[in-house]
C-alpha positions, 0 to 999 in steps of 0.5 A: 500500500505504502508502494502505490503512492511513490510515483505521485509526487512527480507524476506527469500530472503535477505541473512544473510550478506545482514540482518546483514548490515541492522541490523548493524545501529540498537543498535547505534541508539537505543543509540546514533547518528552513525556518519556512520548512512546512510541515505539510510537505513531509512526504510520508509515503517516501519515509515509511517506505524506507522505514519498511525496508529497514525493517527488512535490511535489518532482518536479514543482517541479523540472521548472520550471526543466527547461522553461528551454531549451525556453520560451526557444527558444519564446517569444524570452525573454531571461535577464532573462524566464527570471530572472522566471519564477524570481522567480515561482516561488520567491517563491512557493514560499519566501516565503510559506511561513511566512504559510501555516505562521502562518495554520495554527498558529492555525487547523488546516486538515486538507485544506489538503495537498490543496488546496495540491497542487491548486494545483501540478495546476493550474499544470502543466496551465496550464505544460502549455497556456501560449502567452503569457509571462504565463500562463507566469509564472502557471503558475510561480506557482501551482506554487511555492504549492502547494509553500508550503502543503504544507512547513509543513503536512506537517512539522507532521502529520509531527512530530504523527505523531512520537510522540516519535521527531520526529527519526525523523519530518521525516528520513524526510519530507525524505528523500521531497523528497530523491529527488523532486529526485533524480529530477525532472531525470532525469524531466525529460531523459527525457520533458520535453525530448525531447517539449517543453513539453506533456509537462509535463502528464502529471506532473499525474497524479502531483498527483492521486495524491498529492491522494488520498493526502493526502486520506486524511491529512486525514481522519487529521489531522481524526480526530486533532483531534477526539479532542484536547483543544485548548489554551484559548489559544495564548498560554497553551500558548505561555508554558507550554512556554516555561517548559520551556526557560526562556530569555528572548524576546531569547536565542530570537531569537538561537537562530534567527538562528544556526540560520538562520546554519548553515542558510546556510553548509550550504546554500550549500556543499551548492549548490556541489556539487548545482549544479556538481558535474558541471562541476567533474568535467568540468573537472578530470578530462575526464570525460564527461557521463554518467560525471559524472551517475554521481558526481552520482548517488553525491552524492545518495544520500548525502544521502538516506542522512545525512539519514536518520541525522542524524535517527535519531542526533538522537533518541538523542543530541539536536539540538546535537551532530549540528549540531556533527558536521554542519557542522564535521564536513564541514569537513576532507573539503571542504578536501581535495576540491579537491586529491584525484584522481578516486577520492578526489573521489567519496569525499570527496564522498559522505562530505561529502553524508552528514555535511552533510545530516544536520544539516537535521532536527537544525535543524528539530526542535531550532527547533520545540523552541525555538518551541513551538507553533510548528511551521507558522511553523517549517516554513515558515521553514526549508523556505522558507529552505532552499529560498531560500537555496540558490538565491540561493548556486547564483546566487552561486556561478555568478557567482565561477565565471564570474569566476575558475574552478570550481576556486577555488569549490571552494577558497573555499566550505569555509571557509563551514563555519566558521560552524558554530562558532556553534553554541556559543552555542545553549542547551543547555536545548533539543534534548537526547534524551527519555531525559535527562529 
């Protein structure tokens, strides 16, 4: 349903003047918030197509490490082989996304989403059919690209589909890639590991449906583009959004690196509970399987249900103050989960899921506002960093818990929140909401 509405934002019946008041926001809010932005013209039908193909990215990338058990049984592979095969997929996955989102600043390429998804069909089919480890890590290779050339991409549609509402805009697309790693695992349990390795192939069904719908979008991207006027130089449009907020290059840098800092102690936190949540629960409260997946489940429709808000709020409020409420926020719940009894666990849990991930499209947005035209290094850089960073604090955590207990990574990680009190040193010129302009 959300398929059939691409093609009318440029279709031959709108008339030139009609496209070109549509196209008007586009430049501006590929560089810096537009007072004049309407909310209006938030193009909904291009946002939650993309939402739905993260969805659906998101779900494929995550059945790679569900294949972990049955390819280490298969093939004889030791940890150290299973850890390359990691390797393989999340260099590919994190590290090249920001090339991809610099090559594309500079150069739009509207079907690349396409193409990109086209890598993730082709590394499952070959995931699906492999008989040797080094078409295995090919496989994990191509599959972590595909998820490279998408992010960037799509948060930049997303954010030009916006019309000022970009808050609104990336909530709603993470929230597809929310519940596309809500649900691969279950996918996964359901269908991979009872039916083994060749049952992965069935999900490139799900690559080429969302190829078709991100088809269409290029076309709207294409459309877009061609009844914008283009900036004359980068470096010009660059320097003149820069004079928006006015800070100097060396009070940027420092920006990122603590937006990059917030990122991490959100992330690692966020990874204690999305990774070990069920064991802890199963520990501590001799809980079942199932009974934890139920928790787990409540976890991450919080998640979902924060990011959705801290959005929204974003756009009413501004970025900083949602970046304040997000990290510190979290932090008094997070020091009494350890020390509550089951039903407050699951409270506490939720509570910190839904404050703690409302602070990724505040971040996102206020950074692509910091670095205007910028979008696609931007998306890629915190994409691929959120991506990473969560993983190597999984590893890190896991590592202290076998060391210690589950518990005390409980009692330890919270106080990584107080790295949140960086956030006064952001400059406050940028991420305020459009109506204090």
């Amino acid at each position: 349903m959300v398929v059939g509405h691409l093609s009318n934002p440029y279709d031959g019946s709108m008339s030139d003047n009609t496209m070109a008041a549509n196209a008007a926001p586009v430049t501006t809010a590929s560089l810096a918030p537009s007072p004049i932005a309407s909310a209006n013209s938030t193009t909904f039908a291009i946002i939650l197509s993309l939402s739905f193909c993260h969805l659906l990215n998101d779900m494929m990338q995550s059945l790679v490490p569900a294949l972990y058990p049955i390819l280490k049984q298969n093939y004889e592979l030791s940890f150290s082989q299973v850890g390359l095969i990691t390797l393989a997929f999340q260099f590919t996955a994190s590290m090249l996304q920001p090339v991809v989102g610099m090559y594309t600043d500079k150069r739009a390429q509207p079907y690349s989403l396409m193409v990109g998804m086209g890598f993730t069909l082709v590394g499952l089919l070959m995931m699906s059919q492999a008989h040797s480890y080094a078409v295995i890590l090919v496989s994990a290779a191509l599959i972590g690209m595909g998820s490279s050339v998408f992010h960037p991409e799509a948060s930049r549609v997303a954010r030009m589909a916006a019309g000022g509402r970009y808050g609104l805009a990336q909530s709603l697309f993470q929230v597809g890639g929310n519940l596309g790693q809500a649900s691969g695992p279950l996918l996964a349990a359901f269908i991979v590991v009872q039916r083994g390795q060749s049952s992965i192939g069935w999900f490139s069904a799900a690559a080429l449906v969302a190829m078709t719908v991100l088809f269409q979008v290029g076309n709207w991207y294409r459309g877009r583009l061609a009844t914008t006027a283009r900036p004359a130089g980068r470096g010009k449009a660059g320097s003149a959004t820069s004079a928006l907020h006015g800070l100097t290059k060396r009070r940027v840098v420092l920006a990122v690196v603590i937006l990059v800092t917030l990122l991490f102690s959100k992330n690692v936190y966020q990874a204690s509970l999305g990774s070990y949540y069920t064991f802890y629960l199963i520990q501590r409260f001799h809980l079942s399987v199932q009974e934890a997946q139920f928790y787990l489940v409540a976890f991450m429709i919080g998640i979902v249900l924060g990011t959705l808000g801290g959005g929204w709020i974003g756009d009413k409020v501004g970025r900083i103050p949602v970046m304040w409420f997000s990290i510190l926020g979290a932090l008094p719940f997070a020091l009494l989960l350890p020390h509550a009894n089951l039903f407050w666990t699951g409270v506490l849990a939720v509570s910190v899921a839904m404050i703690m991930a409302s602070a990724f499209p505040a971040i996102l947005v206020y950074a692509q506002e910091l670095l205007p035209g910028r979008v696609g290094l931007v998306a890629g850089m915190f994409f691929g960093f959120s991506f990473g960073l969560g993983g190597l604090g999984a590893a890190a955590l896991g590592k202290l818990a076998d060391l210690t207990s589950i518990e005390t990574v409980y009692q330890a990680t919270p106080f990584l929140l107080c790295l949140g009190l960086l956030t006064a040193l952001l400059p406050r010129q940028v991420g305020e909401p459009k109506n204090s302009h």
